[in-house]
N, C-alpha and C positions, 0 to 999 in steps of 0.2 A: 608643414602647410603645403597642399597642393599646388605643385608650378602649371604657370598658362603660361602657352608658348602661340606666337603668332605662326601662321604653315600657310595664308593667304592673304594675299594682298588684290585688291581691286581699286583703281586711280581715276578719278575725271576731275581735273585741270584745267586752268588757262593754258597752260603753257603744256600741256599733253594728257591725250585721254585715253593712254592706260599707265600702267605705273613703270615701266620702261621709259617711255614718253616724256614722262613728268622726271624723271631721273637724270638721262641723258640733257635732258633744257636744264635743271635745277644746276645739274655740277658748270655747264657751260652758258650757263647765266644769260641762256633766253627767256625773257621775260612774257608774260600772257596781258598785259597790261595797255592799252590802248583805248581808243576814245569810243564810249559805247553807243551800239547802232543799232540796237531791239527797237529802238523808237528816238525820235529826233529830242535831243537832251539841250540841243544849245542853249538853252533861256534858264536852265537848273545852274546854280553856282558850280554844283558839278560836273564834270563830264567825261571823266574817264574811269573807268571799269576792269576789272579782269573777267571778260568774257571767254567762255567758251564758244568757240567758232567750229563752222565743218564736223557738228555732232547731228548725225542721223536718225532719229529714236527707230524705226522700220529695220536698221539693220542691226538696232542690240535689244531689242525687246518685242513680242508678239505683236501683229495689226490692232486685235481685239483689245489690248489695253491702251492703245495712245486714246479714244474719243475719253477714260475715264482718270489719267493722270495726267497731272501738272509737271512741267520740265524739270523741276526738283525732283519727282520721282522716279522721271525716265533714266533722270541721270544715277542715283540711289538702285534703282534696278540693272544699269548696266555695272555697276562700280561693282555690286555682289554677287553677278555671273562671272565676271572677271575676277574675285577673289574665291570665291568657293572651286571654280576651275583651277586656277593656281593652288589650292590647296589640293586637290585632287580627291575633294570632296562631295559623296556621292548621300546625300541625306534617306534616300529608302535604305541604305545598307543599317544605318541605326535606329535603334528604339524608336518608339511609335513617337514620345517624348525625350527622343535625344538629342536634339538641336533646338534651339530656338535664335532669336535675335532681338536683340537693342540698339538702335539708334537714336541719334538726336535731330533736333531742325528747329532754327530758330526763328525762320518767318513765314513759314505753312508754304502752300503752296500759291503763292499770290497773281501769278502769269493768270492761270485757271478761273480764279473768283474775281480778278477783273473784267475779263472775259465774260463771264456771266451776270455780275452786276451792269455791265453795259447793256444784254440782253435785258434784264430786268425794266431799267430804267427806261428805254427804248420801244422794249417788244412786250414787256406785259411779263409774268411770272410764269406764265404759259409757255415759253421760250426757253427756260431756264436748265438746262440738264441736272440731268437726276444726279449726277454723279457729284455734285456740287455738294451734295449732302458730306461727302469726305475727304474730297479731291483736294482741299483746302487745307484739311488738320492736320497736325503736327504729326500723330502719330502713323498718318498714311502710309509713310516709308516702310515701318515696320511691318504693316500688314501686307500691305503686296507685294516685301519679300517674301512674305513667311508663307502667303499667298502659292507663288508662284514656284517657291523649293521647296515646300510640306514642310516649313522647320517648325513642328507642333507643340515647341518645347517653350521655354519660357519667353516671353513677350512683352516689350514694354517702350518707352518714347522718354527723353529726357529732354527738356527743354531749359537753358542758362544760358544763351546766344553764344556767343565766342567758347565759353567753357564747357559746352552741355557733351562735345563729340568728345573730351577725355573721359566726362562723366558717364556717358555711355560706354567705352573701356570699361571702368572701372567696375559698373554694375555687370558686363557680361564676362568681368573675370570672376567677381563672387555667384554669380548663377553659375560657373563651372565648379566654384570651390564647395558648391551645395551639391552637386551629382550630372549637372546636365551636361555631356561629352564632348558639347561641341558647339558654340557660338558664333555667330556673325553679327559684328559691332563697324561702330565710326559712327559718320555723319555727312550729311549734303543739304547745301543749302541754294537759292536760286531766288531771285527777286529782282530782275529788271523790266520791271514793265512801270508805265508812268507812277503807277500806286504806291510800288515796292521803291522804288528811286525816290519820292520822296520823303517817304519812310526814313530812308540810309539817311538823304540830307539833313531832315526834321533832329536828328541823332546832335548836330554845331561840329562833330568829329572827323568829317571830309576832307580830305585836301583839295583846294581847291585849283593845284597845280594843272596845266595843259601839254609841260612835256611829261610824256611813262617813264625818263628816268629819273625825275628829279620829283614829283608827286606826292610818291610814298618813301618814306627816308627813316627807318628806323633809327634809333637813337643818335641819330646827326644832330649840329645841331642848327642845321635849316629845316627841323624835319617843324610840319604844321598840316601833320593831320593824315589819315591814311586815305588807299582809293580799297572800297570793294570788292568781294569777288564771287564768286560762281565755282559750284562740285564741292569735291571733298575724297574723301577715301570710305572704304570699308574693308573690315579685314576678318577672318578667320580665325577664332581662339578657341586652342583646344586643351584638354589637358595631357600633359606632357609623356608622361608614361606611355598613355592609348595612342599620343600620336607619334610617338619612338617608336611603338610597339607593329603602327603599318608604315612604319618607313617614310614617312611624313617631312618634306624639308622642311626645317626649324630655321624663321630667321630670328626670333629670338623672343626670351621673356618677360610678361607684363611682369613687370618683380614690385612695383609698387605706385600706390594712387592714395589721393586723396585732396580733400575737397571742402573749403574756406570760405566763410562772406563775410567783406568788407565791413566796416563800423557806419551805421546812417550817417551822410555828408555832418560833417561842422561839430563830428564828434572826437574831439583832440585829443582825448586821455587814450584811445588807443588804434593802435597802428594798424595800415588795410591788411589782409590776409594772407597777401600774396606769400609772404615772406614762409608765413607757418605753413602753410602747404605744401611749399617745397622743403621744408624740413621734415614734416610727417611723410609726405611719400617716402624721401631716404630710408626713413626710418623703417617705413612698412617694410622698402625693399631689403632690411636688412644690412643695410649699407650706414657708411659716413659721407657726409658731403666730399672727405678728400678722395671718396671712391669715384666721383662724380668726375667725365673724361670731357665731357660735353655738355653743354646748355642748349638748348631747341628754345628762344626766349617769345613772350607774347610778341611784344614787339608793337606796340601800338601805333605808335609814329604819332602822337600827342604829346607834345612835350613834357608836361606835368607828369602823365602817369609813365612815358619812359623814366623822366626822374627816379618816379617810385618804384618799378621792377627794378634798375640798375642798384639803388639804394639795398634793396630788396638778397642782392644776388652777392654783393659786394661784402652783404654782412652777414650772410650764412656760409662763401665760399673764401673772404677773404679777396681784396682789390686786386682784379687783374687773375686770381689763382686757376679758373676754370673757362676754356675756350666760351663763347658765347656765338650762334648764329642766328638769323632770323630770314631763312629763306623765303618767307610771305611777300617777301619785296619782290617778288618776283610773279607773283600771283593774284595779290592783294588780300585781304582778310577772308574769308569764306567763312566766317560763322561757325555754323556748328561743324563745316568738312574741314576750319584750319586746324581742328589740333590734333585729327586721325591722318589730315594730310601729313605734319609735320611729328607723328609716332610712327608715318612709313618713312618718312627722311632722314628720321633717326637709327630705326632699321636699318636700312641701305647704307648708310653709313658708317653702322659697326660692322656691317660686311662686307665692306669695300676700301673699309681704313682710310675713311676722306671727309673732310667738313667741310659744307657748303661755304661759300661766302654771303654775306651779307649785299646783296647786287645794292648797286647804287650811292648808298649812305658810303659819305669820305671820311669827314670828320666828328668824329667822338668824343665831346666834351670831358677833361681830363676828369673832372668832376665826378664821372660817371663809376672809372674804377674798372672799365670795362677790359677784355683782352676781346672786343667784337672780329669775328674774321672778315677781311673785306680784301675785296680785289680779286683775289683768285683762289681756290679752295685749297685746305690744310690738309698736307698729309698727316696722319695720326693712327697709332694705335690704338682705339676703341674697345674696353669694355660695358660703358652705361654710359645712358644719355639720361637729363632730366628735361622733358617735354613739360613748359608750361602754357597754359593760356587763361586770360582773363575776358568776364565777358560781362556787359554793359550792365550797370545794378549794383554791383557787388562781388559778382562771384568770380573765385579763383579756384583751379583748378589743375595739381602737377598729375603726372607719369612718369614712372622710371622705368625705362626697358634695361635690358644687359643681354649679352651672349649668352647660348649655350652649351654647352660640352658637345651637343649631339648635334 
């Protein structure tokens, strides 16, 4: 079987907007999480965010496309100049159709179509930008990458909120195991504007915490709910051989995915999915769970469905047998950019021999089973991590990366 190996990475973060950035905060547990300011929130039960601050669009993407993209996109177009650069990825060097891209996004572009339905309502439909025709849709991102690097090769938008950015992995690994050379995947997501914000709340899943470190608490057990957040990753998949063959840094390979929905609520004969996803990816990857060095966990910070991924992890690895982190605590959820964010932290991870901590959450109900890292990050020799994420509906979603040789 064809191996896909990652050779780019590109990061926009709360807590750092490139993927050095978000690396350096992740290991020394600067958080991106504070109280959001796109617009005055005090009266929403919520009020804190993982924003990105101090982001330019002018100085990472052309003039002529800020009047027709939404901040989700700017941010999706800077994330993929900064990974295709890091790969050293130069798209006219290959076929006419040898690159393409997948991405995911879970709430379109909503800054932008509020903006224009306020035109609407206000100014008359005469007022409304053209650009509104697209600027909004899911699969925006992927066009005005593919737009803006000629990547004329396969194309396509995955939407499953929280799960869609593994599911996008996943598709632009089998688009290379079909022929195409060279992939640019992940996810980015953006929605603070009064629409999108209440959207996140309308969700009952918020925390409705006011200090950033005590807010989002993954598997603690004060934890009551997560805070939101903003970016994501996008990353560079190529196949292994061709990118050995130009000398290409290897940080490492997609080795296995796969993809689970839940049982409709209130149906007890059988169990949510989470659990069989992370057995089928192992499996994809060729692995046993005892190969598993590391867990990357959703990490919801709701109590009930913590229960269920710890139950989940406890009985495919054995209580306690396999480190667990959920560095989102530090960031907040990002939809479709958390689980591209948290397959580059896995990354970085196996090649730096270090496990994030779990920022904030103390206490880990014994119940749990857990061996969560907390407090200060693990040293560890790393071969494979299992990246999970779940996302609102149903859907579950693993990855397995691992080292490799080259």
């Amino acid at each position: 079987m064809t191996a896909v190996v990652v050779t780019g990475i590109g990061v926009i973060a709360p807590n750092g907007r490139n993927a050095s950035e978000f690396w350096s905060a992740t290991l020394s547990g600067r958080t991106g999480i504070g109280p959001l300011t796109r617009f005055d929130a005090t009266s929403h039960p919520a009020v804190l965010a993982g924003q990105i601050d101090g982001f330019d669009p002018v100085e990472q993407i052309p003039r002529k496309l800020l009047p027709q993209t939404d901040v989700s996109t700017q941010f999706a177009l800077a994330a993929a100049a900064e990974a295709l650069a890091d790969a050293n990825v130069d798209p006219a060097r290959f076929s006419r159709y040898g690159t393409g891209v997948v991405t995911s996004n879970a709430t379109g572009g909503f800054a932008f179509t509020h903006r224009e339905f306020q035109k609407l309502w206000t100014q008359g439909p005469g007022a409304v930008s053209v650009y509104e025709s697209f600027a909004w849709f899911y699969a925006v991102n992927t066009g005005q990458i593919s737009i803006r690097h000629g990547l004329r090769g396969p194309g396509c938008v995955l939407v499953s909120e929280q799960a869609g950015g593994l599911d996008a992995i996943g598709n632009a690994r089998r688009a290379i195991r079909l022929g195409t050379p060279v992939m640019v995947t992940g996810g980015v997501d953006s929605s603070f504007d009064p629409w999108g914000w209440a959207s996140h709340v309308s969700s009952g899943r918020l925390s409705r915490g006011r200090d950033p470190e005590r807010a989002y608490l993954p598997f603690d057990v004060d934890a009551n709910g997560y805070v939101p957040g903003e970016g994501g990753a996008l990353l560079v998949l190529e196949e292994a051989s061709s990118a050995r063959a130009r000398s290409a840094r290897l940080y490492g390979e997609i080795a296995g995915y796969a993809a689970t929905f839940d049982p409709r609520p209130g149906s007890s004969e059988r169990p949510p999915g989470l659990r069989r996803a992370a057995e089928l990816a192992v499996a994809d990857a060729g692995l046993r769970p005892t190969d598993i060095d590391v867990v990357f966990a959703d990490g919801s910070g709701v109590r009930n469905l913590d229960a269920v991924e710890a139950a989940a992890l406890a009985d495919l690895f054995g209580p306690g047998r396999v480190p667990v982190s959920a560095p989102k605590a530090l960031t907040g959820r990002l939809y479709a950019g958390g689980g591209p964010l948290d397959v580059t932290t896995a990354l970085l991870a196996i090649r730096d021999g270090v496990i994030p901590a779990t920022a904030h959450t103390s206490a880990v109900p014994a119940s749990y089973g857990l061996d969560l890292v907390l407090r200060e990050p693990r040293r560890a020799e790393l071969r494979s991590a299992l990246v999970l994420a779940r996302g609102k509906g149903g859907f579950n979603s693993a990855v397995v990366v691992r080292c490799t040789d080259g």
